[in-house]
C-alpha positions as CSV (number, residue, x, y, z in Angstrom):
1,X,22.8,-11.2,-47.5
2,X,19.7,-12.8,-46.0
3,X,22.0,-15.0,-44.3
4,X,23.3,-12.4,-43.0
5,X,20.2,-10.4,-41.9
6,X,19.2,-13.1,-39.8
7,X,22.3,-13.9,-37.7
8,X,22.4,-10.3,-37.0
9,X,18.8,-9.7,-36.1
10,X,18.7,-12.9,-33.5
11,X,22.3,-11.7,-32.5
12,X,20.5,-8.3,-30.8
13,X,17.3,-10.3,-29.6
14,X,19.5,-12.5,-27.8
15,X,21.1,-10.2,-25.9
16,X,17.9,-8.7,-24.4
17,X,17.3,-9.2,-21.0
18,X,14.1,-10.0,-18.9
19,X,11.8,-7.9,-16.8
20,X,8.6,-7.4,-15.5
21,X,5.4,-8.8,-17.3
22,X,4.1,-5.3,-18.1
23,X,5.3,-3.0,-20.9
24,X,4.3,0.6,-21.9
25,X,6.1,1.2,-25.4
26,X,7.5,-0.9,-28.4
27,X,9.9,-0.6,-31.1
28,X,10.8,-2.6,-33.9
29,X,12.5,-2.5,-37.6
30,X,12.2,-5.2,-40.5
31,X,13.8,-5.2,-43.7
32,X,12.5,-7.2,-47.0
33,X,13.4,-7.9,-50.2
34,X,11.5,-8.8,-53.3
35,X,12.7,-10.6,-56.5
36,X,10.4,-9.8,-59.1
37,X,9.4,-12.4,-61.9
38,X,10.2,-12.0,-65.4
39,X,11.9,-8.9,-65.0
40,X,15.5,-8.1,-64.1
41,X,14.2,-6.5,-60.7
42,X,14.0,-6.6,-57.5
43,X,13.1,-4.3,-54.3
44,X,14.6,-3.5,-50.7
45,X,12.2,-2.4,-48.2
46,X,13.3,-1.3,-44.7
47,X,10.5,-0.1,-42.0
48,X,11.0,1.8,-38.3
49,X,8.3,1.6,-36.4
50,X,7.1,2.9,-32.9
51,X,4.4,2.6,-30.4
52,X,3.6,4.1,-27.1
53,X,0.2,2.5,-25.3
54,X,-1.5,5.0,-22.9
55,X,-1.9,2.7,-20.1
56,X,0.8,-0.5,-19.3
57,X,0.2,-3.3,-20.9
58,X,-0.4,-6.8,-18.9
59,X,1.4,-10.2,-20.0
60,X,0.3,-12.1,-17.6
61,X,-0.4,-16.2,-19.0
62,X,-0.8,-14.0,-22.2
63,X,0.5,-15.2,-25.9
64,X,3.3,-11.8,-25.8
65,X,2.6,-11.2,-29.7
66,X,-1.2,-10.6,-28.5
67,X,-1.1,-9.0,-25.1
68,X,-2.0,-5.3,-26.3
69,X,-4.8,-6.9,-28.8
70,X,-6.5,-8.9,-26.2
71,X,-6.2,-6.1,-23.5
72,X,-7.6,-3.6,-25.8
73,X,-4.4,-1.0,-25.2
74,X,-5.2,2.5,-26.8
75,X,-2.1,3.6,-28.3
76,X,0.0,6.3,-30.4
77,X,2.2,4.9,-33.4
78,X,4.2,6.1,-36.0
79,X,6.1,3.9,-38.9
80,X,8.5,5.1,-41.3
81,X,9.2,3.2,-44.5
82,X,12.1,3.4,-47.1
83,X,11.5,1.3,-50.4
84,X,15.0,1.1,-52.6
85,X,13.8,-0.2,-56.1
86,X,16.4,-1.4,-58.6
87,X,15.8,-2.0,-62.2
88,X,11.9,-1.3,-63.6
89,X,10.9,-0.4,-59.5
90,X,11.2,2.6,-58.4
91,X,11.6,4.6,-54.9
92,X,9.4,5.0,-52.2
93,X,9.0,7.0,-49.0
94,X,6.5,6.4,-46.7
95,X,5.3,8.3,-43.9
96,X,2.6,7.7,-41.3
97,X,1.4,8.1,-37.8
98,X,-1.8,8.0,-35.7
99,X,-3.8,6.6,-33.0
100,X,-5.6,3.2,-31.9
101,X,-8.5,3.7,-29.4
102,X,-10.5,1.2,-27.6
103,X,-13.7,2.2,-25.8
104,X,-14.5,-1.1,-23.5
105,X,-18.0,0.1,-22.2
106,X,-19.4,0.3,-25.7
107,X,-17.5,-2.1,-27.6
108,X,-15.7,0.7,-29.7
109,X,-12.6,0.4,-31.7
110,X,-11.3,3.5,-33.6
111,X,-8.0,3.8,-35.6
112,X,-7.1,7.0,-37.2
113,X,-3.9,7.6,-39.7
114,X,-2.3,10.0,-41.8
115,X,-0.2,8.3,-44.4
116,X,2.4,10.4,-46.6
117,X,4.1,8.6,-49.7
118,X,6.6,10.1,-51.4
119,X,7.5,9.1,-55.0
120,X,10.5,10.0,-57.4
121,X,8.4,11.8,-59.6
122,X,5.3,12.6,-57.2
123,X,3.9,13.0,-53.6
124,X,0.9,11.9,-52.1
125,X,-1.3,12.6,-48.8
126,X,-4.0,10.9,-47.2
127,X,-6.0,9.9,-44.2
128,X,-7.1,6.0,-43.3
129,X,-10.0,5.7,-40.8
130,X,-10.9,2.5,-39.2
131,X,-14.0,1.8,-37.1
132,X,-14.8,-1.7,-35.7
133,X,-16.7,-3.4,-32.8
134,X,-15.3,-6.0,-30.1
135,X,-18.3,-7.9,-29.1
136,X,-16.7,-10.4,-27.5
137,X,-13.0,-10.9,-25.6
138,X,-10.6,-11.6,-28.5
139,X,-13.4,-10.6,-31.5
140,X,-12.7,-7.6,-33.7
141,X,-14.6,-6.3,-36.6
142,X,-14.6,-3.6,-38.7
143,X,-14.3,-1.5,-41.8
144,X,-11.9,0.8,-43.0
145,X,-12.2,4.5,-45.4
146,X,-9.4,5.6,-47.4
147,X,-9.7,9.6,-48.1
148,X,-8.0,9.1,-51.6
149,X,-10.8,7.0,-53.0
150,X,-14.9,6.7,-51.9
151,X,-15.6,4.2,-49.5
152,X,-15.3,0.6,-51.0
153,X,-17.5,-2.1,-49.2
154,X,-15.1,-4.2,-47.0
155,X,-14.9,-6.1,-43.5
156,X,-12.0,-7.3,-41.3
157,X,-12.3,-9.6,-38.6
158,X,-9.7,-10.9,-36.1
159,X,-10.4,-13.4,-33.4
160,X,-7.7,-14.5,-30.7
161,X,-8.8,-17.6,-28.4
162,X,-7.3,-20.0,-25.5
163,X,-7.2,-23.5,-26.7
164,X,-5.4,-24.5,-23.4
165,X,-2.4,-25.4,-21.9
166,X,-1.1,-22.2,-22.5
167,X,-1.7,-22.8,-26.3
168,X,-3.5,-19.9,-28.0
169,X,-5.0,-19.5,-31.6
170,X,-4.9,-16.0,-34.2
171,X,-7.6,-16.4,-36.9
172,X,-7.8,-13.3,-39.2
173,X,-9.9,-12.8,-42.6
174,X,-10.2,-9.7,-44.8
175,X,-12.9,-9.1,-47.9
176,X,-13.3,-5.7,-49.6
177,X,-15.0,-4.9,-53.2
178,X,-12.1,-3.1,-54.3
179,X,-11.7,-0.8,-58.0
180,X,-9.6,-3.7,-58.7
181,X,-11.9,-6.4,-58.0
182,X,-12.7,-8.5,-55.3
183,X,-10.2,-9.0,-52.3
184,X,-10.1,-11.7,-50.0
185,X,-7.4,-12.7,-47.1
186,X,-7.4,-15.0,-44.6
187,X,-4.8,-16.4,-42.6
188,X,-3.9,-17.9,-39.0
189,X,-1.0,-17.9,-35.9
190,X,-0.7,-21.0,-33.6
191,X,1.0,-20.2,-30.4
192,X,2.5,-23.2,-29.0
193,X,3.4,-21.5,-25.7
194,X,3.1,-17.5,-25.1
195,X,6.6,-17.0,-26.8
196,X,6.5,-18.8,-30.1
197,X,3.8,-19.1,-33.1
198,X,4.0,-20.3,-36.2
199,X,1.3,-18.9,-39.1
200,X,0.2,-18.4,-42.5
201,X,-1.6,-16.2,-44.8
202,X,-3.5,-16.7,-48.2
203,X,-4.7,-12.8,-50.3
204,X,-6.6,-13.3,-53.6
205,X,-7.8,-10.9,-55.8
206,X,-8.6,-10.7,-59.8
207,X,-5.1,-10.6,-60.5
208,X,-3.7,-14.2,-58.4
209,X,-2.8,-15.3,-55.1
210,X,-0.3,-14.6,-52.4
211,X,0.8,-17.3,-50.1
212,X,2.7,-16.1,-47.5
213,X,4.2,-18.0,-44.1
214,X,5.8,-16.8,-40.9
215,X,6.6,-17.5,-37.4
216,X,8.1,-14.9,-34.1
217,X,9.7,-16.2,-31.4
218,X,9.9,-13.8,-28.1
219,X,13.3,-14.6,-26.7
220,X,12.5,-12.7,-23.2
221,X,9.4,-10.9,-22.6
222,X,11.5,-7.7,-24.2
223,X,13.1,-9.1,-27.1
224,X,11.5,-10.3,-30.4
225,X,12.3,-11.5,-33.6
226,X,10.4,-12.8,-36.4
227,X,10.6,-14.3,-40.1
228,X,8.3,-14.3,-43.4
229,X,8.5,-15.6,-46.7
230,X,5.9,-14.5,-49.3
231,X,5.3,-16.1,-53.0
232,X,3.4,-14.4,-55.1
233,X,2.0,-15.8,-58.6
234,X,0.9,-12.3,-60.5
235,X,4.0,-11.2,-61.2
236,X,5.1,-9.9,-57.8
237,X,7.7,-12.6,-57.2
238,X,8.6,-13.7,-53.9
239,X,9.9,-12.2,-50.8
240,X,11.9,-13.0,-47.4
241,X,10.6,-10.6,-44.5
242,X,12.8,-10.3,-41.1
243,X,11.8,-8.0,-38.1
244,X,13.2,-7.2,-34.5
245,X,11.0,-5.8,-31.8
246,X,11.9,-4.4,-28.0
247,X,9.5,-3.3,-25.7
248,X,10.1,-1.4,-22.6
């Protein structure tokens, strides 16, 4: 079935065709699925996703996977998220939408989203604000709110920079004092031209570590695809991730 998966996801990224080096909207789906450990479980995930950026976004000698990030695009999105559990897991629906605002002249970054989860025996509403600063070209920070709980001490940081010869570098890290303990992430993308990268990601908390790899290829400046495995060693099990994005 993954086999599968992945022969038909590069089947409709290969058939995309090439245009200008600006792009205005993007959409994408990815499907996962997780076999769970010690249990006779597992879990299919499937995502839709959309975003529409206020003003064109600009490619140019950019890494493709970063051109919105480094241009600071303001933008609309909305993802939809189906979650098929089968043995102990159960179903999930997830809902949510908002915006992603840049303010160049004073270093601003403001993300706002409503988030709707849906359960078999429950429902669930809530809002996630985000507020950050972007010092420097390629430098965010910030810190995030969930409305469902009181704000929890935590810091993101993402840094994109040229190394040269069209050859780029993604350097993200996470820490938040969480009512579960203490959570920690970092990971990195290498971009050895403006189409291809290659990355990994480590998350700890009190209960283990995830380890996860991954790697997109842009097969024209349209087209994407891209491929994750994650390996989890508190009980979560491990997990093969594939995605296909086109932007227009």
């Amino acid at each position: 079935m993954k086999f599968k998966l992945l022969v038909a996801a590069l089947g409709v990224a290969g058939s995309c065709f090439a245009i200008a080096d600006t792009y205005q909207a993007e959409v994408g789906a990815k499907a996962a699925r997780w076999d769970l450990d010690g249990v006779n479980s597992s879990l299919n995930s499937y995502t839709a996703n959309g975003k529409y950026y206020f003003n064109a976004v600009k490619t140019d000698n950019l890494p493709l996977a970063e051109a919105a990030y480094l241009g600071k695009n303001s933008n609309a999105f909305l993802n939809l998220t189906r979650q098929y559990g089968h043995g102990y897991v159960a179903d999930v629906k997830k809902y949510s939408a908002g915006v992603e605002v840049y303010i160049p002249e004073n270093f601003l970054y403001i993300r706002v989203e409503g988030v709707h989860r849906r359960y078999e025996w429950d429902s669930d509403t809530s809002a996630l604000t985000t507020i950050g600063l972007t010092p420097l070209d390629g430098l965010r920070v910030s810190t995030s709110w969930d409305s469902d709980e009181s704000y929890n001490a935590n810091v993101d940081a993402k840094y994109v920079a040229a190394l040269g010869n069209d050859h780029y570098i993604n350097v993200e890290a996470s820490l938040a004092d969480t009512d579960w303990g203490t959570f920690k992430a970092i990971g990195g993308d290498y971009y050895f031209d403006n189409t291809f990268s290659v990355g990994a990601e480590v998350t700890d908390n009190d209960n283990g570590t995830n380890y996860a790899v991954r790697t997109r290829k842009f097969f024209t400046e349209q087209c994407s695809g891209d491929l994750a495995y994650i390996d989890s060693d508190f009980g979560n099990g491990n997990a093969v991730a594939l995605g296909v994005n086109y932007r227009f």
